[in-house]
C-alpha positions, 0 to 999 in steps of 0.5 A, spaced: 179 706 254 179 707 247 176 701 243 177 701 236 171 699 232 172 693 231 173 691 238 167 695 241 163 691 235 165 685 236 164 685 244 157 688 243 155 682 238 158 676 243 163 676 248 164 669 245 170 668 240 171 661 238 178 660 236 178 659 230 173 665 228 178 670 232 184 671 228 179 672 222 174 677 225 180 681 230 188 682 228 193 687 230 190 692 235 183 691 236 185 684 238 190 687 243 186 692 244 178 687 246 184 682 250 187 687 254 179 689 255 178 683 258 184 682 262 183 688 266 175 687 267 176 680 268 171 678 263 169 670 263 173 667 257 169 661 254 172 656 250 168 653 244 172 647 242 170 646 234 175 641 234 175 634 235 181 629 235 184 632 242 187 627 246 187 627 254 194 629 253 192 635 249 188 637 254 192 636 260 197 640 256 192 645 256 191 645 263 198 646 265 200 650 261 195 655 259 189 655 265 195 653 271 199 660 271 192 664 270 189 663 277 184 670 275 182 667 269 174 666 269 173 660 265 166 657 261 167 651 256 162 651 252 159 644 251 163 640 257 168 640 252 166 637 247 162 640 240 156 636 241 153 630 244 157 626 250 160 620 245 166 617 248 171 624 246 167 630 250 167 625 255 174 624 255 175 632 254 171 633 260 173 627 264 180 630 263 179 637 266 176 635 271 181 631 273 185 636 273 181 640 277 181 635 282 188 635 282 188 643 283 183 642 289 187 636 292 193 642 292 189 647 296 188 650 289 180 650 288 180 653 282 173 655 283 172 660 277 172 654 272 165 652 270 162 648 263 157 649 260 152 644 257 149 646 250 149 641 246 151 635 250 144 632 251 141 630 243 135 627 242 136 627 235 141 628 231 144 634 230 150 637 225 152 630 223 151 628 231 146 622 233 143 623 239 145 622 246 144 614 248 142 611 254 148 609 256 151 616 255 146 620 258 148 615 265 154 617 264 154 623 263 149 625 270 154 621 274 159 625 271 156 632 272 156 629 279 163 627 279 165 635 277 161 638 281 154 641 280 156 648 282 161 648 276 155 646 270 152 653 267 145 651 263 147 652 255 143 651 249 146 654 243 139 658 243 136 658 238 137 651 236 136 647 243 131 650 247 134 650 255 127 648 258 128 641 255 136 641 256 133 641 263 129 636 261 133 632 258 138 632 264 132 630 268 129 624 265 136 621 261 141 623 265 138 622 272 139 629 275 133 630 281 129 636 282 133 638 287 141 637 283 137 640 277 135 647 281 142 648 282 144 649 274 141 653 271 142 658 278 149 657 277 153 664 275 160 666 274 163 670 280 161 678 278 169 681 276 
């Protein structure tokens, strides 16, 4: 198992690749290389969505296409899918994924390797050119973690810049989670390969 430098380097500083980062940091071997690492330690692969503008059917195709054939694949989407707050675009992405997750189930095919993180989702104030969370959309947003199941949302922060303890918070007091719903995510963790 011989990494060049490169890839052994970029996996010890993040295992965390957005996809527009990636081409720039790793090409040629070592890409293939910290690729073939992952496949065959089945290592989570996050997806870090950075552009907005995707359409429901953009992110059905995803599904379909890329997440569909790969049952092995472990799944984080970072910031429910969106890239910050849960105005009506991240909530469309994620609405759409769990959509598909449904149908998945609904065929006997759970997908329980697919989880979503929520770093970033619930702002108190603005943030990077996001405003905060408002009322309506903190509502939506518990009554949609519900609707994807607890057991799939894993506690992000995009540390240092949120701190975890009050995204709980804050999922607590505007989304409405109970202590009891709240408890499950920071406990969530991908399945070990």
């Amino acid at each position: 198992e011989s990494l060049t430098a490169a890839a052994r380097a970029t996996l010890a500083q993040q295992r965390r690749l957005r996809p527009v980062e990636a081409p720039a940091l790793l090409v040629g071997e070592p890409r293939r290389q910290v690729r073939l690492l992952i496949r065959s330690r089945q290592l989570p692969h996050v997806v870090d969505p950075q552009r907005r503008g995707l359409v429901a059917d953009d992110i059905a195709r995803f599904a379909r296409t890329v997440l569909a054939p790969r049952h092995e694949l472990t799944l984080i989407v970072a910031h429910l899918g969106g890239s910050g707050g849960y105005g009506p675009w991240t909530r469309q992405v994620f609405g759409t994924l769990v959509d598909w997750l449904e149908e998945r189930r609904a065929a006997g095919d759970p997908r329980s390797r697919v989880f979503f993180d929520t770093s970033a989702v619930i702002l108190e104030d603005e943030s990077e050119g996001v405003p905060p969370t408002t009322t309506d959309e903190a509502a939506s947003l518990g009554s949609d973690l519900r609707r994807a199941g607890l057991g799939r949302i894993v506690l992000g922060s995009d540390f240092p810049v949120f701190d975890p303890r009050r995204t709980l918070a804050l999922l607590s007091e505007r989304a409405g989670l109970t202590p009891a719903e709240l408890a499950t995510v920071p406990a969530n963790r991908p399945p070990d390969p």
